[in-house]
C-alpha angles and dihedrals in degrees: 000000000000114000109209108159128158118267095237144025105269119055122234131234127302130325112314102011132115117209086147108053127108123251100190131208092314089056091043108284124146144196130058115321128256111283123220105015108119107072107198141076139262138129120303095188095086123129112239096150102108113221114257097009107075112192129223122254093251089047082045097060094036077059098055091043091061103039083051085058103044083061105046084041083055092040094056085055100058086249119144122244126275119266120230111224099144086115094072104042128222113247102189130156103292109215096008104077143077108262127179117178121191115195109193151073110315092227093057095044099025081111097056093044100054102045086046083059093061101041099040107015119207087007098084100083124190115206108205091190131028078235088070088069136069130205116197127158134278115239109227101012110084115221097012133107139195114229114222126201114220095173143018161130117265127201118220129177123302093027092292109154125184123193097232141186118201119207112211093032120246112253090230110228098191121037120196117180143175104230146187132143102244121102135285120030096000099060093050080047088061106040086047083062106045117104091354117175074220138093108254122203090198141001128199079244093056089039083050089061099029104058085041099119100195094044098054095040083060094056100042087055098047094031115024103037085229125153110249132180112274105265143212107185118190106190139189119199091334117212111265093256084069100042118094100001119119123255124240137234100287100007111098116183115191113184114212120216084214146336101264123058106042112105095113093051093044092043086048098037093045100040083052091053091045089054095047137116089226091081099050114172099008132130101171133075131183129208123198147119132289125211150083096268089055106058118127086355114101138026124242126248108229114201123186105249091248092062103088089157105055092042095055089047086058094039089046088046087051100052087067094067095053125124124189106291094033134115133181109231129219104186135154121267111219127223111238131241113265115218115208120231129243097228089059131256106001113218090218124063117295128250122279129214129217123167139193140184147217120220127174138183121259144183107320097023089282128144124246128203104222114162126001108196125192117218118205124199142142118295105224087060135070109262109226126177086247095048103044137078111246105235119181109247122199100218141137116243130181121189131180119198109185108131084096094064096059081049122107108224081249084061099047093048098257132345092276113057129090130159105256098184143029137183114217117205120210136193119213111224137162121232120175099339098313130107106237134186111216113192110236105179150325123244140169119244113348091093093055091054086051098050079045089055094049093049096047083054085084094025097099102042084039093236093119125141118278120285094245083056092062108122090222104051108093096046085053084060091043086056092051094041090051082039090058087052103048092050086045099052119116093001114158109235141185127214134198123199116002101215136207139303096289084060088066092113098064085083110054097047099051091057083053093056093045093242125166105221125191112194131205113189141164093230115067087190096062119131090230093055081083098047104060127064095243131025129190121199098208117161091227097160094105096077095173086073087057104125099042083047093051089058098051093044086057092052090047085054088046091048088047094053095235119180107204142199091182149313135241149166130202088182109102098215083056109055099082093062096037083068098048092044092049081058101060096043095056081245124145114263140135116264118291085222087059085048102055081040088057097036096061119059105212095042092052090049091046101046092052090043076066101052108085097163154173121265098063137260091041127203096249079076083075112043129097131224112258144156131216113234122205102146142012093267085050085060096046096057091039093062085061101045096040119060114241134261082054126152117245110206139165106272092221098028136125144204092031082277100163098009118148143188100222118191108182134021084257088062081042101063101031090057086048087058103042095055086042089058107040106024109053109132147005086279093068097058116348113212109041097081107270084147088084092047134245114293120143138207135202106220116178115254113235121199128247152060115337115223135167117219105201101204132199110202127181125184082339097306119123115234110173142352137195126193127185130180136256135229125218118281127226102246146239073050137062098203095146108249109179141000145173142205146235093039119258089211114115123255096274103036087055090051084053090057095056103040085054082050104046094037090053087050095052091043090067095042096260093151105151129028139057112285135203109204119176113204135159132231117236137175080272100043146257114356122184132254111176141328109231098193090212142053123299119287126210107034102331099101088054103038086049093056092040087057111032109016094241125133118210092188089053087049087044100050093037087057090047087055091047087252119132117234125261102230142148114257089228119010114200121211112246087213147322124294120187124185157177143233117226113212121204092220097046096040106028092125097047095046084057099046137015086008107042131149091264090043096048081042092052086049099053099042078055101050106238091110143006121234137196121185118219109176134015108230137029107251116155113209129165080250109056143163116204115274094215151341128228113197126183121203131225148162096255127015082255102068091036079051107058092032091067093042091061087041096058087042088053102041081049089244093127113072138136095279086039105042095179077178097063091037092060093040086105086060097063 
């Protein structure tokens, strides 16, 4: 029989609150540590003193307290001991890597260390003591400091974990603390925090905020539409944020001019709560204070709802201990719900449920719902987080969290702090026959430890639930995400080629990331020559001149005095010339030889065909036959070396502009001479890579799925990848026409996808970028398309960051500064997205009517679609690139699916010559 009493003698607030537990030094506490309580072995003789910052005898104990329950903590989770290599100091990159640094107590943020350890290993860091960290200030930016870590604990794969010092010290580039504003470790907590250069996931001025019931209540009822207990709030001076605002249904707020004198307004405000419908079935009140000073120090008093008399009295004694900002509460206290047993009626009380929640913040300053637990407890006491058994709950749960935006940064703590994660806590009460789920309050970090507990249930026997179920793992992306920012800020970088409409992009987001971009470009007229803070007018069209241009573009940077972190290009006619003139200018880059592999189809396809390893398999598995044409000898020989039906295409070419299914050696040599007729240079169709001029190439075709893999390499490792799923073409052509995301392959037949990829990659000397390669999936497996040696063009890039949170410009960017990129080990798709390819000569009309650009823009800003513009105007030509493409998001593949369905039939984009149906029929 479970034993779940109070820890003191007097019981807290209703069902599933916690007014009596114990925050600890990190919430405030102060004093020596409990002594004795970690039963288990493991080595004393650690050194947790940190050079050149000794500890008091009350910090030092604080520090072995902590270190003692970091391993009993690893220890109940079948985890082995951690290692002490703090003799022989980690030297590391300063200011270049990845650092995440935790402050706080191992059991709270255990989740959230040992998910940072898998998705960036070595770079999740746990401070034991506020003396492990070093503020010092910021050059150039007033007012501001960089925290340095001097000591820790870091979390590798597999729950490995080393005591480390690190000489010289790690810039962090993400700070997580437990924080509170009390003596002792708190305080220093707080301060650590305060006007960091660093992205901060909490500051003592957010958990303020955060942990202030009435406050939040507040919010979750106006702004969030969420159930909370019926209130009487008795408040002196309230803080501005409570001030003006309009109460909601249930939540009563009553400011008092002072703390004497108001009997006659309690007695009349209370005895008309007590009478109200807002309480409904209750029969409880409590009684207690509200405030930050206040938190897991006092009981609650409970009154049943008929005594007027004895809850005024408590309400009249509390007012004397208010300070400003304060407020006494009267709310309900809900009965809770009572779960039957399976062995029929118990003679002793029920079970009661509480829940609570974990939501974190994720790409675009949204919430995102991550773990819902379920705490069970006896239902004549009290349920708290510390006296309660985690249970997984299937539930839906939205959250809003937008009090932060309406914040200064004074008010936040620094610019640089949000709160990245919450835990909600919820009673579960019956009304009227229906279950319901009333919001208590919001906390830091007490849910998390909750969501932890439940997953190291299954820790030691390894049934756990699945990685991508782990609570923590999306505020660990969103660390490495905020971490990538904050290395990325204020990097000199060079661009070549600005592109076209659908790169506009480029340029938004570089202002968000707080980039400074320098731009070389053939068109002195481009938009974006005004958005960058050089820009460099350069004729670079003729590519076959590529290596004299790059040295005179190196001289031009050199004449300007720039001063650069790297260089890139995401336009295909350009990345050639990036890598030479990376070369010249001592910038990291892959190889210029791997570039002109890549560049050139046939060549790509030929050298791999030659590769035949180790290691095995090797990429020639996935190459396809293929001859070069460039000239009508060169197609005659090519009809009788390539097996027919085969696919001619441009050999630089882009945007399957050309591209042809040919059947026999007569369709052969009338396409070769088409192209050769009406595609000769840039001024036929800029854009597709005429600059290089207009050879073709027959390649086989090869039956199967089409699929693109977008790949992110660094020093020819392969970080991320991302593959996403082809419709039909209309052929004779290969113009894309759908596509959805995340791919419907199975498991192994998607990490087939992106070893071919990334072998093929490696094959041709591609070590270090993000790659688009287009392949196919056979009966034999993957065979390759092409290699695109930058990122994904059309919608990829955003459908990518929609879903996973992942940006392929940041990656892109962070490898061209020599920086690796900051990404999740193991990003996980917040959803399905499936979409379709306009075409100015099949929807004209449409694009012009019922589905014009305003129309597909109001869509978007609404929801209902996603769309990505590809070109500006609508021009037909016999060779042409989409114009757009329109996407719906679901769930499941299903419902995108059939959104977008209804969407085309409505717009007026599906039609016989145009069956989107038939188009999407791979998705289901």
């Amino acid at each position: 029989m479970l034993s779940l009493d109070p820890s003191g003698p007097e019981w807290d607030c209703p069902l599933g609150s916690k007014d009596l537990e114990d925050e600890g030094p990190w919430g405030g506490g102060s004093g020596l540590p409990p002594t004795g309580c970690f039963p288990g072995s493991w080595r004393q003789d650690v050194v947790l003193d940190c050079k050149g910052s000794p500890e008091g005898t009350e910090a030092r104990a604080w520090t072995v307290y902590y270190y003692s329950l970091l391993q009993s903590c690893l220890q109940q989770a079948g985890l082995p001991e951690t290692q002490d290599r703090s003799q022989a100091p980690r030297t590391g990159c300063p200011g270049a890597e990845v650092t995440l640094c935790v402050l706080g107590s191992p059991s709270t943020f255990l989740p959230v260390l040992l998910e940072g350890g898998v998705q960036s290993p070595g770079n999740m860091l746990l401070c034991l003591s506020p003396a492990w960290l070093m503020k010092v200030p910021a050059p150039g930016q007033p007012g501001e400091a960089a925290l340095l870590v001097l000591k820790a604990v870091s979390f590798h794969p597999g729950g490995l974990t080393f005591l480390d010092d690190f000489v010289p010290p790690r810039r962090a580039t993400y700070f997580l603390a437990g924080l509170g504003l009390g003596p002792s470790r708190g305080r220093e907590a707080a301060e650590l925090a305060r006007d960091l250069t660093c992205p901060t996931g909490a500051s003592a001025e957010l958990a303020r905020l955060l942990e202030d019931r009435l406050l939040t209540r507040q919010l979750l009822a106006q702004q969030g539409g969420v159930a909370v207990p019926a209130t009487l709030a008795f408040t002196y001076k309230p803080p501005g944020l409570l001030r003006g605002g309009d109460s909601s249904p249930g939540l009563r707020l009553v400011e008092l001019s002072g703390k004497e004198g108001q009997e006659t307004l309690v007695k009349e405000e209370v005895e008309a709560f007590l009478r109200s419908e807002a309480l409904g079935d209750v029969l409880q009140v409590a009684v207690k204070l509200s405030g930050w000073r206040w938190r897991g120090r006092q009981a609650l008093h409970l009154h049943p709802r008929a005594e007027l008399g004895a809850a005024v009295n408590t309400v009249l004694a509390l007012l004397e201990k208010l300070e400003e900002e304060e407020s006494v509460l009267v709310e309900a206290v809900y009965p809770p719900v009572q779960l039957p047993c399976s062995d029929g009626p118990s003679p002793g009380p029920g079970l009661a449920v509480r829940i609570c929640a974990v939501v974190c913040r994720t790409q675009g300053d949204r919430p995102l719902l991550s773990k819902v637990v379920c705490g069970v407890g006896r239902g004549d006491r009290p349920l708290r987080h510390h006296n309660s058994l985690p249970r997984t709950l299937e539930a839906a749960l939205t959250a809003m969290l937008a009090l932060e935006a309406a914040l200064s940064a004074e008010q936040r703590g620094g610019r640089r702090a949000h709160t990245d994660f919450l835990g909600v806590d919820f009673a579960l009460t019956a009304a009227g026959g229906m279950l319901t789920p009333v919001a208590l309050e919001l906390n830091g970090g007490l849910c998390l430890e909750a969501c932890g507990a439940l997953e190291g249930l299954w820790a030691a026997p390894r049934l756990g639930p699945a990685a991508d179920e782990a609570a923590a793992a999306p505020l660990v992306e969103t660390m490495l995400r905020r971490s990538a920012r904050c290395l990325m800020e204020g990097k000199q970088l060079l661009v070549v080629g600005a592109g076209g409409v659908s790169k506009k992009f480029v340029w938004e987001a570089a202002r968000d990331y707080g980039l400074q971009l320098h731009l070389v470009e053939s068109d002195p007229n481009h938009f974006a020559s005004q958005l960058v803070q050089t820009f460099i007018h350069f004729d670079m069209t003729e590519h076959r001149r590529d290596e004299e241009n790059a040295r005179l573009l190196a001289e031009l940077v050199r004449a300007r005095g720039l001063k650069l972190d790297g260089c890139f290009s995401y336009w295909d006619d350009c990345l050639v010339l990036t890598a030479l003139l990376c070369q010249e200018l001592g910038l990291p880059c892959s190889p210029p030889a791997a570039m002109r592999l890549a560049k050139k189809k046939s060549l790509t396809q030929l050298h791999l065909l030659r590769h035949h390893g180790p290691p095995w398999p090797a990429p020639s598995l996935h190459a396809v036959p293929c001859c070069p044409l460039e000239s009508k000898a060169d197609v005659e020989r090519a009809v009788h070396q390539v097996p027919l039906p085969g696919v001619m295409k441009l050999e630089f070419g882009a945007g399957a502009v050309g591209v042809r299914l040919v059947e026999d050696a007569p369709q052969c040599h009338e396409h070769f001479s088409r192209i050769t007729r009406d595609l000769q240079g840039e001024a036929d169709h800029p854009g597709i890579g005429l600059g290089w001029g207009n050879a073709m190439l027959l390649m086989e075709f090869v039956e199967g799925t089409e699929h693109d893999v977008d790949l992110v390499l660094f020093g020819g490792r392969l970080l991320a990848a991302f593959v996403s799923d082809n419709g039909p073409t209309r052929l004779p052509g290969f113009t894309e026409t759908a596509a959805c995301m995340p791919t419907g392959l199975a498991s192994e037949q998607e990490a087939q996808m992106v070893q071919a990829a990334f072998r093929c990659c490696l094959g041709c000397g591609l070590l270090d970028g993000v790659f688009n390669v287009e392949l196919k999936l056979t009966g034999a497996g993957p065979r390759l398309i092409e290699i695109n040696p930058r990122m994904g063009g059309f919608y990829l890039r955003d459908w990518i960051l929609e879903l996973y949170g992942v940006d392929l410009l940041l990656a892109a960017v962070m490898v061209a500064c020599g920086l690796r990129p900051a990404l999740p080990t193991r990003p996980r798709a917040r959803g399905h997205l499936v979409g379709v390819m306009c075409l100015v000569s099949q929807h004209l009309q449409a694009l012009s009517s019922t589905a014009s650009r305003e129309t597909l823009q109001a869509l978007h800003d609404r929801g209902l679609l996603r769309l990505n513009l590809l070109e500006e105007a609508l021009v037909p030509g016999e060779y042409e690139e989409p114009y757009c493409s329109v996407a719906c998001a679901g769930s499941s593949p299903t419902e995108a699916r059939l959104r977008l369905l209804g969407l085309c039939q409505g717009l007026g984009i599906d039609g016989p010559s145009y069956p989107v149906a038939h188009f999407l029929s791979h998705f289901k």
